[in-house]
Every structure is written in structure tokens, then in C-alpha cells.
N, C-alpha and C positions, 0 to 999 in steps of 0.2 A: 367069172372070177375064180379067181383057185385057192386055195390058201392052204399052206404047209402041212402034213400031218401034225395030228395031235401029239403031243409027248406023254409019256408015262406020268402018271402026276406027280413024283418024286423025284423028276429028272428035271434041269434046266437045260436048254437048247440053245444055241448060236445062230444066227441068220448071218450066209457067208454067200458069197459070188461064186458062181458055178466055177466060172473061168481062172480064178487068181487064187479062191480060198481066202479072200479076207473079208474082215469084218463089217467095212465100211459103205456097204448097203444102204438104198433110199428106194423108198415105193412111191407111186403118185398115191396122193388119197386127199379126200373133203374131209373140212372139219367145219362144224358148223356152231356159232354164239351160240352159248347156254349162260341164259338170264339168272336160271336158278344158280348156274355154278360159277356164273360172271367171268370167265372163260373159253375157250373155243377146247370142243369136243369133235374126236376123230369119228366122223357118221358112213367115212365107205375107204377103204382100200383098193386098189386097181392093180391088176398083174405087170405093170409095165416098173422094173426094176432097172437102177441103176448103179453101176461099181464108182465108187466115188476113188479107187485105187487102183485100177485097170483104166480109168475114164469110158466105160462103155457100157450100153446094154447088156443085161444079163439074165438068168434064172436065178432064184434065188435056193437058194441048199440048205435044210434044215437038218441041222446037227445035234447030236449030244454032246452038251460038253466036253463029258469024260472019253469021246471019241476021236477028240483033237488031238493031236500029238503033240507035247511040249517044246515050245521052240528052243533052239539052244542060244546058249546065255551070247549075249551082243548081237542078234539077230534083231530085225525089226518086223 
């Protein structure tokens, strides 16, 4: 399993689609009941990503925020 570079600890990061640049990313992962937290708790992530905005298989792209470019106004 792979999982994104770390980020500077002062930075916030984006998780975006190799292919399209958007946001709208999904990973498979387990989560597993936690009694004590009477909740389901995320216990594994898997590389297999998906663009919920492309509709397709992807990589997943770890950004910095302040790396994105601002969209211009009326864009989606």
C-alpha cells in the first residue's frame, strides 16, 4: 500500500485525481466497530482509488493547498 507524502506540518494538502484535478476522490478501506468509541473506526486504506468526477480509476495527487490555482469566478 502506498500512501501520499507527508506534508510540512504547517501546510494543509488536497487529495485530487491524477487525471481531472478534482477533489472528489474515494479509496477502498476497512473500518472496523469500536465498542469503546461505539463507532466504526478506519483500520486499513487500499491503493485502489476512485474519481467520483471523471467516473474512473485513478492515482491519487497530493497537493498543497496554496499550490492550486484559484478558479475563476463562475467556474465549477
Amino acid at each position: 500500500m502506498t500512501k501520499p507524502p507527508a506534508p510540512a506540518a504547517t501546510s494543509q494538502v488536497e487529495i485530487a485525481c491524477e487525471h481531472c484535478g478534482h477533489l472528489g476522490v474515494m479509496r477502498e478501506a476497512w473500518a472496523e466497530w469500536s465498542v469503546a468509541k461505539q463507532g466504526w473506526v478506519l483500520s486499513q486504506t487500499f491503493d485502489f482509488a476512485f474519481c467520483m468526477h471523471c467516473h474512473r480509476p485513478t492515482r491519487i495527487v497530493t497537493r498543497a493547498v496554496a499550490d492550486v490555482p484559484p478558479k475563476p469566478m463562475g467556474s465549477h
